[in-house]
N, C-alpha and C positions, 0 to 999 in steps of 0.2 A: 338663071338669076345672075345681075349684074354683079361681080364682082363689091363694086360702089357700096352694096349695099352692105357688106360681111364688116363688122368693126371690127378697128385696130386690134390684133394678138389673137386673132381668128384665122380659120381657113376653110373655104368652101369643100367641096367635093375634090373636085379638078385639082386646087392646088396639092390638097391632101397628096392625092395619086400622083401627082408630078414629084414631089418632094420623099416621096418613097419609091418612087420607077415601077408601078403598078398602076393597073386601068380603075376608072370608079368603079368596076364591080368590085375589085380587089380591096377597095375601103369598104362596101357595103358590107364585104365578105368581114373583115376586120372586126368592123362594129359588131355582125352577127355570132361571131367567134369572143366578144366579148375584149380584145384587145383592144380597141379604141371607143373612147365615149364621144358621142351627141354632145355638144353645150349650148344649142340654141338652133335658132332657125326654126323652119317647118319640116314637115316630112320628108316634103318633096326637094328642100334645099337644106340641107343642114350645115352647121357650122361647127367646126373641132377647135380645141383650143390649140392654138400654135408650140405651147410648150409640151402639151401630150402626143404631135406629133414628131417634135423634136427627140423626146424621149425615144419614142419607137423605133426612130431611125437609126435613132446611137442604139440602139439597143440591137436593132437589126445589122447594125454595121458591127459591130462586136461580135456576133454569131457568126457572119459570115468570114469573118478574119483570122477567127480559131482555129 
């Protein structure tokens, strides 16, 4: 899926995983483990809210810094 398509304060798959430095399994995996939610899209393309990924990160950057 195009990028174009994902609206503003959203993130596809890929970006997800860029902005965490983890592969798309590694958000599939995320979502499955219940740390990140779906907010649209389809199955096959979902879309995350940009500020739940922001979170995770800070939240991940915070762990790893302890």
């Amino acid at each position: 899926m195009d990028t174009a398509h994902i609206p503003p304060g959203y993130y596809g798959t890929r970006d997800v995983a860029r902005a965490l430095g983890t592969s798309p399994g590694g958000v599939r995996n995320l979502v499955y483990r219940g740390r990140l939610k779906r907010a649209g899209g389809t199955e096959r393309h979902p879309w995350y809210r940009a500020a739940d990924v922001a979170a995770l990160a800070a939240a991940r950057h915070a762990r790893n810094a302890a």
